[in-house]
GULUMTOR-179482 format. One line per field, with one value per residue: residue number from 1; residue in three letters; x, y, z of N, C-alpha, C in turn. Coordinates in nm, 3 decimals, decimal comma. Layout:
pos (NUM; ...);
code (ALA; ...);
n.xx (X; ...);
n.yy (Y; ...);
n.zz (Z; ...);
ca.xx (X; ...);
ca.yy (Y; ...);
ca.zz (Z; ...);
c.xx (X; ...);
c.yy (Y; ...);
c.zz (Z; ...);
***
This chain:
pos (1; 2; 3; 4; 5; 6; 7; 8; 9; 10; 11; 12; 13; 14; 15; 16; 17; 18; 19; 20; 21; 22; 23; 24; 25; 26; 27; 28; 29; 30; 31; 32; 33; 34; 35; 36; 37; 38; 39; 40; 41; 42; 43; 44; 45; 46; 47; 48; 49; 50; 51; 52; 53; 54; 55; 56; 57; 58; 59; 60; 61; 62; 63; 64; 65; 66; 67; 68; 69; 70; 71; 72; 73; 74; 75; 76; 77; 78; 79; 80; 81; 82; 83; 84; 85; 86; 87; 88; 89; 90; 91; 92; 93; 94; 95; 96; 97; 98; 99; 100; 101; 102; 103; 104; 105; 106; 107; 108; 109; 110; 111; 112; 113; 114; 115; 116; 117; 118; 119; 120; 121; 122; 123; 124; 125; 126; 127; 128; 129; 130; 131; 132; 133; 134; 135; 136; 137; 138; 139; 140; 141; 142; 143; 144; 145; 146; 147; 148; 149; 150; 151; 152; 153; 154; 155; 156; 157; 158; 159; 160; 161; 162; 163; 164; 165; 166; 167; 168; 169; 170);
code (UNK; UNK; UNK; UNK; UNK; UNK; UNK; UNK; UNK; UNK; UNK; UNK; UNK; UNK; UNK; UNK; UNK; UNK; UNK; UNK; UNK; UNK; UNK; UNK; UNK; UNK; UNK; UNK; UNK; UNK; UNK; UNK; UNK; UNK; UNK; UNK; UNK; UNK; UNK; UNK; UNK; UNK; UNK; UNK; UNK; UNK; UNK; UNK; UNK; UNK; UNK; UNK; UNK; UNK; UNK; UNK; UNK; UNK; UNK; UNK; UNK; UNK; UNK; UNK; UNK; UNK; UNK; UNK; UNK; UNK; UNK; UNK; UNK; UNK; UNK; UNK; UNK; UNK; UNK; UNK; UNK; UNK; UNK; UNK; UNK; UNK; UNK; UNK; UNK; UNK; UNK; UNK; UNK; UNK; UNK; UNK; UNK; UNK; UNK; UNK; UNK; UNK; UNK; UNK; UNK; UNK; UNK; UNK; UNK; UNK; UNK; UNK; UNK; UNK; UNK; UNK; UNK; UNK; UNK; UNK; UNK; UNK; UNK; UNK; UNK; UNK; UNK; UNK; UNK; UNK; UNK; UNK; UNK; UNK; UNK; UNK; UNK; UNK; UNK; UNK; UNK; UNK; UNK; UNK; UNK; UNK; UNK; UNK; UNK; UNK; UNK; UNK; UNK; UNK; UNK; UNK; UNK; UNK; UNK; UNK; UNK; UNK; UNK; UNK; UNK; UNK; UNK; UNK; UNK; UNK);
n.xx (0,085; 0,052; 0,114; -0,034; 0,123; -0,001; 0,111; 0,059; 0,161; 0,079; 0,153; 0,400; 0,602; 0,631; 0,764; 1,000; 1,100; 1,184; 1,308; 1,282; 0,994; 0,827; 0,934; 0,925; 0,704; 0,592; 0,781; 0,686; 0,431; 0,459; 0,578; 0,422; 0,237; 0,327; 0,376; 0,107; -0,131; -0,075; -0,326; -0,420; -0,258; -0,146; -0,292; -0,357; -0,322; -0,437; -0,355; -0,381; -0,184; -0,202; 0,009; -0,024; -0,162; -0,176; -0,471; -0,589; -0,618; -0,747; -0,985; -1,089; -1,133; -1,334; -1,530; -1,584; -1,548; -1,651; -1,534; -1,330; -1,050; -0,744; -0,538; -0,280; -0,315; -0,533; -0,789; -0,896; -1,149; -1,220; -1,398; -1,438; -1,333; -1,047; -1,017; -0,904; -0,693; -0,517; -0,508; -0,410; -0,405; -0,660; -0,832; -0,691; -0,764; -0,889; -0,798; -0,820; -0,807; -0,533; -0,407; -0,211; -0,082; 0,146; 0,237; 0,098; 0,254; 0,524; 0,567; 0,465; 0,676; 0,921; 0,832; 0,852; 1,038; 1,163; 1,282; 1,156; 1,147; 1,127; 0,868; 0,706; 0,680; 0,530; 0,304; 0,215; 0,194; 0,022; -0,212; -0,223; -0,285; -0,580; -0,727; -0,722; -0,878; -0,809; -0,832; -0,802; -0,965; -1,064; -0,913; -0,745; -0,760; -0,587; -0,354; -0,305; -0,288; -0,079; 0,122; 0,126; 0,236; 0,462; 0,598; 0,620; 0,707; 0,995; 1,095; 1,177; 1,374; 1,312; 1,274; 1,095; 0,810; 0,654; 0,748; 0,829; 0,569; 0,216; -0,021; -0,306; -0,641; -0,697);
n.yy (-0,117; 0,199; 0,518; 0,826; 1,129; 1,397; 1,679; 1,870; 2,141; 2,236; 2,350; 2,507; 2,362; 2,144; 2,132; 2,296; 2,103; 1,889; 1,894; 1,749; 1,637; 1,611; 1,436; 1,155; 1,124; 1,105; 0,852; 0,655; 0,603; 0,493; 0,275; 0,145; 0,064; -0,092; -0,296; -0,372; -0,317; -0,485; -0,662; -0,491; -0,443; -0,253; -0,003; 0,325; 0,524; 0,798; 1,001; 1,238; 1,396; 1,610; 1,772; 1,868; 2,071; 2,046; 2,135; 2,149; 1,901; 1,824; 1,990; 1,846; 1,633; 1,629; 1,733; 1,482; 1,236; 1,269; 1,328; 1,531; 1,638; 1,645; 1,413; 1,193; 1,092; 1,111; 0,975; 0,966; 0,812; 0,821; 0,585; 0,511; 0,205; -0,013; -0,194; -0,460; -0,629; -0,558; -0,217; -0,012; 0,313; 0,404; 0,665; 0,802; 0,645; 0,799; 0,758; 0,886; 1,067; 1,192; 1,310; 1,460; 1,574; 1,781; 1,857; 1,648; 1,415; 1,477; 1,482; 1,220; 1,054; 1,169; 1,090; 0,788; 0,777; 0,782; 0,844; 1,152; 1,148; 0,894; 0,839; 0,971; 0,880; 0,597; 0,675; 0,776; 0,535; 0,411; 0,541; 0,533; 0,250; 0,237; 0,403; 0,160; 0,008; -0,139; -0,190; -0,161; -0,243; -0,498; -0,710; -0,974; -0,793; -0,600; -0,678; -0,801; -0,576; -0,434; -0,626; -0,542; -0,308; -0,339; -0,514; -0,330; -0,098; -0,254; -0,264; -0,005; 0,055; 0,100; 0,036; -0,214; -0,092; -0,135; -0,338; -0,571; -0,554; -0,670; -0,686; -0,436; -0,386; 0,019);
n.zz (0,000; -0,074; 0,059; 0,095; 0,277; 0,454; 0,652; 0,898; 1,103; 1,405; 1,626; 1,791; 1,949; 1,872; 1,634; 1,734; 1,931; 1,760; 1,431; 1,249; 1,267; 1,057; 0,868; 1,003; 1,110; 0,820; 0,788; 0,966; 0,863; 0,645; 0,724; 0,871; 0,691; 0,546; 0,686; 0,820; 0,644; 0,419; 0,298; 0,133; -0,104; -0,368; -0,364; -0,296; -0,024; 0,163; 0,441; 0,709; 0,962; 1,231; 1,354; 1,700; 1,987; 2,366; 2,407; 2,148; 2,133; 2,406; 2,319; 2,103; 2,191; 2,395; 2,222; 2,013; 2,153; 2,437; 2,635; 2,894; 2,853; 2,762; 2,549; 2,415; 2,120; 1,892; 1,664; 1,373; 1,183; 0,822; 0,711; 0,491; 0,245; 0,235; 0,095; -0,124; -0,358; -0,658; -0,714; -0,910; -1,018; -0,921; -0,749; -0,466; -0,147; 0,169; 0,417; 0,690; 0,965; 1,187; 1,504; 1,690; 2,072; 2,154; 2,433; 2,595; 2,499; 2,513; 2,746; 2,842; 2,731; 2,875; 3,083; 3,105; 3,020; 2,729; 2,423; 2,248; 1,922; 1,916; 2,055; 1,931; 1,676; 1,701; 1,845; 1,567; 1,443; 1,622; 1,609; 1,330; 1,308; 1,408; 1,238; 1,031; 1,145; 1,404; 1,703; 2,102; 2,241; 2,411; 2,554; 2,436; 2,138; 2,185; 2,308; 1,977; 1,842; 1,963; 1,924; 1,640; 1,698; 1,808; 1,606; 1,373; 1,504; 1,500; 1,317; 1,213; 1,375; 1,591; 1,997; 2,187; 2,304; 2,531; 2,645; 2,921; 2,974; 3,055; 2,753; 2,816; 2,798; 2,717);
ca.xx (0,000; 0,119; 0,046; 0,063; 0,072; -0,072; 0,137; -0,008; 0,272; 0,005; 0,159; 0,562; 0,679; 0,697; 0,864; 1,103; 1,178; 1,149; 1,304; 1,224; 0,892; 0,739; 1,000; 0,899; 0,557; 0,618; 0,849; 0,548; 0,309; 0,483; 0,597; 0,279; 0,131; 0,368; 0,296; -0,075; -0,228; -0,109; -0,405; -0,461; -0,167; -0,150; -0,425; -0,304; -0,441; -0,421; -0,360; -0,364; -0,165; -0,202; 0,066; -0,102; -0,123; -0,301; -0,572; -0,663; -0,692; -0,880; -1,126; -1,154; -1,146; -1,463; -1,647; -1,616; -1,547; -1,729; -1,377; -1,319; -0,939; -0,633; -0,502; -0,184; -0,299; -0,658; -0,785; -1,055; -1,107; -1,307; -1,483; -1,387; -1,270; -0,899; -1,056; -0,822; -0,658; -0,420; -0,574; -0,303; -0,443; -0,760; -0,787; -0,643; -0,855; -0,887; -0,804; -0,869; -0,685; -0,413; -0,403; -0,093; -0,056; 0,293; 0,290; 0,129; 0,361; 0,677; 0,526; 0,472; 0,768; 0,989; 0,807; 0,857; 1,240; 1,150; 1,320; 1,057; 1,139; 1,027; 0,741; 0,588; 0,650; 0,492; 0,204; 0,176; 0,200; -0,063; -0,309; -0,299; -0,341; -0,687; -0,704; -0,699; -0,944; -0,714; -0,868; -0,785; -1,099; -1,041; -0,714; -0,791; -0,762; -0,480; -0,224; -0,280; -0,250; 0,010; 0,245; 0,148; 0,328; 0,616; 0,676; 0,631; 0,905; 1,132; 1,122; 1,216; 1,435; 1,276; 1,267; 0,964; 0,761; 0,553; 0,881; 0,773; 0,432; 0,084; -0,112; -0,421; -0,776; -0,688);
ca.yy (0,000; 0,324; 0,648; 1,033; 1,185; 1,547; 1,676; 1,996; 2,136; 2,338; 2,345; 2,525; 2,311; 2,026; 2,223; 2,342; 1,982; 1,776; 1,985; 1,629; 1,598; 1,534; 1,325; 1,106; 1,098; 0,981; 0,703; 0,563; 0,581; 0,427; 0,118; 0,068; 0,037; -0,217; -0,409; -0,394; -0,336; -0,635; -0,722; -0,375; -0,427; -0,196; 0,059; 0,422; 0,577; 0,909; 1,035; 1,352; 1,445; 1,741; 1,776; 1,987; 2,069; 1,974; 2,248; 2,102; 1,753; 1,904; 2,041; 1,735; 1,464; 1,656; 1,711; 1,356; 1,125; 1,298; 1,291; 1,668; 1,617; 1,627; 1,319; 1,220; 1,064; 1,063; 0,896; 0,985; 0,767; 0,822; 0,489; 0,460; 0,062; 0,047; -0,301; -0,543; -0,649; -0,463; -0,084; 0,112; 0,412; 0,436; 0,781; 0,711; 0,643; 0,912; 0,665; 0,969; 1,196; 1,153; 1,466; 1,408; 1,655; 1,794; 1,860; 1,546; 1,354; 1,508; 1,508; 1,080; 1,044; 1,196; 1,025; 0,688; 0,748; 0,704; 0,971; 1,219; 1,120; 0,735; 0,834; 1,042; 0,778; 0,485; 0,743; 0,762; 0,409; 0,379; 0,626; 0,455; 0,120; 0,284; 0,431; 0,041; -0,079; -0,197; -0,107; -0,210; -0,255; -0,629; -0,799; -0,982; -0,705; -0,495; -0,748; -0,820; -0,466; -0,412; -0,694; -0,471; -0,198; -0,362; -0,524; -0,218; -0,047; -0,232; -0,243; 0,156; 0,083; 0,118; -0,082; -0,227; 0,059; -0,149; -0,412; -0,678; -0,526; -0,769; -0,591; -0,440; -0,249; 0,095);
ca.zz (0,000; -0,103; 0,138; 0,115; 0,403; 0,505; 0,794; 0,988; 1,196; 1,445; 1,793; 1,759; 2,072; 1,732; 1,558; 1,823; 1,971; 1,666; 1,337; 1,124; 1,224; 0,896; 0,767; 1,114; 1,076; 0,697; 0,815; 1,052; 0,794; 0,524; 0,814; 0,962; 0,552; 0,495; 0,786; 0,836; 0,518; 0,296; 0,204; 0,043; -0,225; -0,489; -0,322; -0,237; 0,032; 0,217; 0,582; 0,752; 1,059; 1,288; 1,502; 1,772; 2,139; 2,466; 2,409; 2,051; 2,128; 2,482; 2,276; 2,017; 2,324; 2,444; 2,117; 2,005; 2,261; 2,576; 2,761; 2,872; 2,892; 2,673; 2,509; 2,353; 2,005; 1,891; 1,510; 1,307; 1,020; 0,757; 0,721; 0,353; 0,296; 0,173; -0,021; -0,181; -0,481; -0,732; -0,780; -0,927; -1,134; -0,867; -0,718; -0,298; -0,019; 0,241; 0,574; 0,812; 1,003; 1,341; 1,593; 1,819; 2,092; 2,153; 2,557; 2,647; 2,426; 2,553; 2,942; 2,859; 2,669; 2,958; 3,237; 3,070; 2,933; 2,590; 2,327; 2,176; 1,810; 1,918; 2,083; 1,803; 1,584; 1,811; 1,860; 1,468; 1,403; 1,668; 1,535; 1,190; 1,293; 1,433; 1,074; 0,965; 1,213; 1,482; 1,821; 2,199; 2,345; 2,428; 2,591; 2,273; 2,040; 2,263; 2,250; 1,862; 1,803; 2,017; 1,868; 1,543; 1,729; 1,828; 1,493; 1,281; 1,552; 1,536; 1,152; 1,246; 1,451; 1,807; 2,063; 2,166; 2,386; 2,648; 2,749; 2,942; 3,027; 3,029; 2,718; 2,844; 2,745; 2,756);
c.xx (0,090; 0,063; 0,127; -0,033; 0,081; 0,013; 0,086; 0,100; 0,179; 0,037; 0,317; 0,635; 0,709; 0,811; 0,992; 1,162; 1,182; 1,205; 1,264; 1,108; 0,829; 0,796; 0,969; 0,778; 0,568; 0,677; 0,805; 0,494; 0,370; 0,503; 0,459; 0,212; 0,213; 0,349; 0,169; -0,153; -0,196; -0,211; -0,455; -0,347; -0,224; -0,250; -0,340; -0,396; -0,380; -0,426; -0,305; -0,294; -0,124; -0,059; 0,043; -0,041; -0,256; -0,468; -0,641; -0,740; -0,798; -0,998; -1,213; -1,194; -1,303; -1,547; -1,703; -1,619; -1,617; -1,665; -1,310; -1,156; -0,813; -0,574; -0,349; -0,215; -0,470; -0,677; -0,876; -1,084; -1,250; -1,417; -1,483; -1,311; -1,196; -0,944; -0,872; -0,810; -0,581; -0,551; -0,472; -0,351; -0,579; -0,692; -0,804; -0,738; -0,807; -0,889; -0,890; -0,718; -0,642; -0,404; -0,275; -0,077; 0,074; 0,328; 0,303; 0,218; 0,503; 0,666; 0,582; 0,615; 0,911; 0,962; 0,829; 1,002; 1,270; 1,196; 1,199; 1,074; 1,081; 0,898; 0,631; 0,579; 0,563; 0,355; 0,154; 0,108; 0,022; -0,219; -0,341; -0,315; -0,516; -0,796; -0,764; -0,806; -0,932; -0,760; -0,799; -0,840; -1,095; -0,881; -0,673; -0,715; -0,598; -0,360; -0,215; -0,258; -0,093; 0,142; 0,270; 0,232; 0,446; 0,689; 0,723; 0,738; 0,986; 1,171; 1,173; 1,317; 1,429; 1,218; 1,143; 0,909; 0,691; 0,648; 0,808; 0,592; 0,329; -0,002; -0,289; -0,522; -0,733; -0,826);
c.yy (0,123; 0,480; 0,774; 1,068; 1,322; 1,561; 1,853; 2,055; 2,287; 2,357; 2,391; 2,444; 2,152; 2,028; 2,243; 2,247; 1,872; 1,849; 1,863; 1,557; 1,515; 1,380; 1,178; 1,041; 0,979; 0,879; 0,625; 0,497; 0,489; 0,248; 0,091; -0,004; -0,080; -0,316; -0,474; -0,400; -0,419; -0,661; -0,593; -0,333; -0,372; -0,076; 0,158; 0,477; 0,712; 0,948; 1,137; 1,338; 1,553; 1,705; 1,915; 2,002; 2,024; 2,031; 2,184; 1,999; 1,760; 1,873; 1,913; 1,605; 1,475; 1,640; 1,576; 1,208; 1,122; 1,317; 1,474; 1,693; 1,571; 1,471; 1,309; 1,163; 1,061; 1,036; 0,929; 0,926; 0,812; 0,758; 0,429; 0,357; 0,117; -0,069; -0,337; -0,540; -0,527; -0,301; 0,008; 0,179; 0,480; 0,543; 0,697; 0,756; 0,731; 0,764; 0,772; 1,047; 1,167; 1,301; 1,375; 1,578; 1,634; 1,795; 1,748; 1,433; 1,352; 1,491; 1,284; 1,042; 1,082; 1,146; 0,902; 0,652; 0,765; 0,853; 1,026; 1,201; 0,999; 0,753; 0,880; 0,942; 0,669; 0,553; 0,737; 0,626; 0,364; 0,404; 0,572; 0,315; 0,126; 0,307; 0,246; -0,009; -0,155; -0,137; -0,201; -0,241; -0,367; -0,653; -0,791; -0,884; -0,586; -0,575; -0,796; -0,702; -0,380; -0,471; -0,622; -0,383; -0,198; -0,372; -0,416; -0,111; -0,076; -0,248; -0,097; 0,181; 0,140; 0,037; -0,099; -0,116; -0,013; -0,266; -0,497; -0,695; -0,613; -0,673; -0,581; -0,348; -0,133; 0,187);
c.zz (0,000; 0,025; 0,084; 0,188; 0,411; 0,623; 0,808; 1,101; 1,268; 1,592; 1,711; 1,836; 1,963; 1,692; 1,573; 1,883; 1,868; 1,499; 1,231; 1,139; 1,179; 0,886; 0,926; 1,081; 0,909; 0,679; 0,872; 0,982; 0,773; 0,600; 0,832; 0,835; 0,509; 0,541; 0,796; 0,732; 0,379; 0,242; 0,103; -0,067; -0,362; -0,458; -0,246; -0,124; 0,104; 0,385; 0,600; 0,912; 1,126; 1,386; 1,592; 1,952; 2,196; 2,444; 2,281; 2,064; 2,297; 2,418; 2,199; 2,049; 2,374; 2,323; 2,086; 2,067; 2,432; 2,675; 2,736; 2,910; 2,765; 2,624; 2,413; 2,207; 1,991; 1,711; 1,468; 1,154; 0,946; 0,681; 0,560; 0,357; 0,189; 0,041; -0,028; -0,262; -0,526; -0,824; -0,831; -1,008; -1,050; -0,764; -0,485; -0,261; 0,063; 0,388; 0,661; 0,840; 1,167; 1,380; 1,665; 1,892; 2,154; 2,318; 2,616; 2,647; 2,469; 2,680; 2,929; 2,822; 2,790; 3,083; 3,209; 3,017; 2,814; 2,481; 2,305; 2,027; 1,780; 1,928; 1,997; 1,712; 1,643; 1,815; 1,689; 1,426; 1,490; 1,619; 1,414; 1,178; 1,373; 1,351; 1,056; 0,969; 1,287; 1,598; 1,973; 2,306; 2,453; 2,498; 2,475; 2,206; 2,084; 2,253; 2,068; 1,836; 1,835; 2,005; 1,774; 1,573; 1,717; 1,676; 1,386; 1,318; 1,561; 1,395; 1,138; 1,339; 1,616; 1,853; 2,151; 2,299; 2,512; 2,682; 2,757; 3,011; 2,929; 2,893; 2,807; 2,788; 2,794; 2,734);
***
């Protein structure tokens, strides 16, 4: 699966701790699409990400989820199927769109050890296996998603993010 990715650089504290960003974000995508969406060979598709702050995803935690409180990654897909088989010449699927905010990100990311160039990525990767239809509702579903994580980081070169921790429903 092919992606082009939208990046939004709407919070400066990105910007200012991160000058490669983008090129970050586009090294997620493109892993996570190789990983997860096999069965969508030959099928372009599209993804947007904001990189924002606490105050955005605030506001967008309340509107759509009922949760009046900042978050570090939230997903919004667009419910369009990626389908199967060889589409090359068909105009790309719109997956949806990834918010990442920049304080909580760097707050988790520093309380946990974990660089801020991993974690944004790990946060990407996460967000578009959401995108996919990859949720963590379930044990179930939280550890299959969550092997997705690992494998797709360490295909990036990072090391796996939750160690020897039990997956659980978050």
């Amino acid at each position: 699966m092919n992606a082009e990715t939208g990046i939004h650089i709407r919070c400066r504290g990105w910007a200012e701790a991160l000058e490669d960003a983008p090129t970050l974000c586009r090294r997620a995508v493109d892993a996570a699409c190789r990983v997860a969406a096999a069965d969508a060979a030959g099928r372009s598709v599209e993804v947007g990400i904001a990189l924002a702050d606490d105050a955005e995803t605030a506001r967008l935690n309340g509107r759509y989820r009922g949760i009046d409180a900042a978050t570090d990654v939230l997903s919004f897909a667009s419910g369009e199927p990626v389908g199967r088989g060889d589409r090359h010449g068909e105009a790309p699927v719109m997956l949806g769109d990834i918010v990442i905010a920049f304080e909580t990100s760097a707050r988790d990311a520093a309380r946990t050890g974990k660089r801020l160039d991993h974690h944004l990525q790990h946060l990407v990767v996460h967000g578009l296996l959401h995108l996919l239809g990859y949720d963590h509702e379930t044990d179930r579903d939280a550890g299959r998603m969550e092997a997705m994580e690992v494998e797709i980081l360490k295909r990036l070169g990072i090391a796996d993010p939750y160690g020897d921790a039990v997956p659980a429903a978050r």
